[in-house]
C-alpha positions in Angstrom: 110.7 125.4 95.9 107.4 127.0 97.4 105.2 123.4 98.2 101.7 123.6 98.8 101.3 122.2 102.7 98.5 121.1 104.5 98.8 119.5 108.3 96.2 117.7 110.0 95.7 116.6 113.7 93.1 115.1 115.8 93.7 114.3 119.6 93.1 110.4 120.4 95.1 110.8 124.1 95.9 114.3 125.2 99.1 115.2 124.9 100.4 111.4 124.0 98.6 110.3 120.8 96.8 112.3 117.7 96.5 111.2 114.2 95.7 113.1 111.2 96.7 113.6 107.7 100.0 115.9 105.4 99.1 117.1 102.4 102.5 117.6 100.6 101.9 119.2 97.3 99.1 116.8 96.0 100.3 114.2 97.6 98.5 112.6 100.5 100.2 111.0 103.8 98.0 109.8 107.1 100.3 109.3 110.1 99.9 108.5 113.6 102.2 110.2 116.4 102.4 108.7 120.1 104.4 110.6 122.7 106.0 108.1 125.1 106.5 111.4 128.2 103.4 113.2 127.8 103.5 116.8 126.2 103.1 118.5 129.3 106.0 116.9 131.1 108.8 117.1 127.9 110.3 119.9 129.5 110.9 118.2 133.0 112.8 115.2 131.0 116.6 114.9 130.1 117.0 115.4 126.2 117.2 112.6 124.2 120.9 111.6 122.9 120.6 109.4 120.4 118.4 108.7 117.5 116.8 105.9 118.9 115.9 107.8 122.2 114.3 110.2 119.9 112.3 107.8 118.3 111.2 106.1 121.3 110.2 109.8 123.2 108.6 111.0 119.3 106.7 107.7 117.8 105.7 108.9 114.4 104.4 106.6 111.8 103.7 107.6 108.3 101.1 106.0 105.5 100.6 106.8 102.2 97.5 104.4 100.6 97.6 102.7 104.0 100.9 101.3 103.7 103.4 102.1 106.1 106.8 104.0 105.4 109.8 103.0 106.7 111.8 106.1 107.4 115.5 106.9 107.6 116.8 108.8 110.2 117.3 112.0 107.3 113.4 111.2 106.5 112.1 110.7 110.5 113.6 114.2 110.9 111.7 115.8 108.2 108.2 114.5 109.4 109.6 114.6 113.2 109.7 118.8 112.2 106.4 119.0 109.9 104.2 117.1 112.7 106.0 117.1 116.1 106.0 120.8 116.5 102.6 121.5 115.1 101.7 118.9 117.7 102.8 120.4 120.3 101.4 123.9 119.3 97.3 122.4 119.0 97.9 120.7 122.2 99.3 124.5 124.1 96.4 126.3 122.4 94.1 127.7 124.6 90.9 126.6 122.7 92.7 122.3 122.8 93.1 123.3 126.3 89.4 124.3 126.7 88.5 121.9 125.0 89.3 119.0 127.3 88.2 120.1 130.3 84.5 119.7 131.7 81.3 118.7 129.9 83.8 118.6 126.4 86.6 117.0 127.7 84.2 114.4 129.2 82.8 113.7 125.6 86.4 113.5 123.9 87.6 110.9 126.7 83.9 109.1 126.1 83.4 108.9 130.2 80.5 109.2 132.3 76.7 109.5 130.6 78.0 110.5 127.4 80.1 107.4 127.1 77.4 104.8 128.6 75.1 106.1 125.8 77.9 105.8 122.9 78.3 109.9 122.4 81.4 111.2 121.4 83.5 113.5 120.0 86.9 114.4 118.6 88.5 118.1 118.2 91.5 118.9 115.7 92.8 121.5 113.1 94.0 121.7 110.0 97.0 124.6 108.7 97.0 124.8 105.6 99.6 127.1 103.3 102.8 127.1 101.1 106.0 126.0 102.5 109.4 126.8 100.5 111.2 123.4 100.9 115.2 123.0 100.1 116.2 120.9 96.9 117.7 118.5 99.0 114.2 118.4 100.8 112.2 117.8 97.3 114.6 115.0 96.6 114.0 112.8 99.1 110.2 113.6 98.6 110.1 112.9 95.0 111.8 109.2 95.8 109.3 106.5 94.5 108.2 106.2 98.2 106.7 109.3 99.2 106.1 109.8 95.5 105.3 113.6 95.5 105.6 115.6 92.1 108.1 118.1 92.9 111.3 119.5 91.0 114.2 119.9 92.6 
């Protein structure tokens, strides 16, 4: 079924915490996602083997109405490939990368002048488009916990 998607991400740490939003159909999730290895060292670690190791490495915490939603291991890999790769990608892209460097990345980390006076600033993006999503996949969305409209 082609599903209307839209991803969010803001950078709280680089390359260990963001936050943002998933717009699944019309149906609206916030979620946080911590990195326990930073990004740029995932490639230097041993794979995870089990679930739990997977979980530990790939934090990822999902809200709809700002309650929190516990996740089975069939759900945590659905989010884990909506958010975990689009992760990765803002934090490789050159203009993220820019972005956190010098009088910027100064801002964003709220150090030095800018963060005595109270300036800040944040930097994100948002992908937005249509995703064709398995029936199995609309199932487990349309449970009464994620709640999203969708016809298997």
């Amino acid at each position: 079924m082609k599903v209307r998607i839209e991803k969010n991400i803001e950078q709280v740490i680089d390359g260990s915490s963001y936050k943002g939003h998933l717009l699944i159909g019309e149906t609206k999730f916030t979620y946080e996602l911590n990195f326990s290895v930073p990004i740029r060292k995932l490639d230097d670690m041993a794979p995870p083997v089990s679930a739990e190791e997977i979980r530990s490495v790939f934090n990822i915490a999902i809200k709809k109405n700002d309650a929190k939603i516990e996740l089975t291991e069939e759900e945590y890999g659905l989010f884990f490939l909506l958010l975990v790769e689009f992760a990765i990608m803002f934090y490789n892209n050159p203009q993220t990368r820019d972005s956190n460097e010098g009088m910027m990345g100064t801002m964003i980390e709220g150090k030095g002048i800018f963060g005595e006076i109270g300036a800040s600033a944040s930097i994100g993006m948002t992908s937005s488009g249509t995703g064709d999503l398995p029936a199995e996949v609309c199932k487990i969305l349309s449970a009464p916990k994620f709640g999203c409209s969708l016809a298997a």
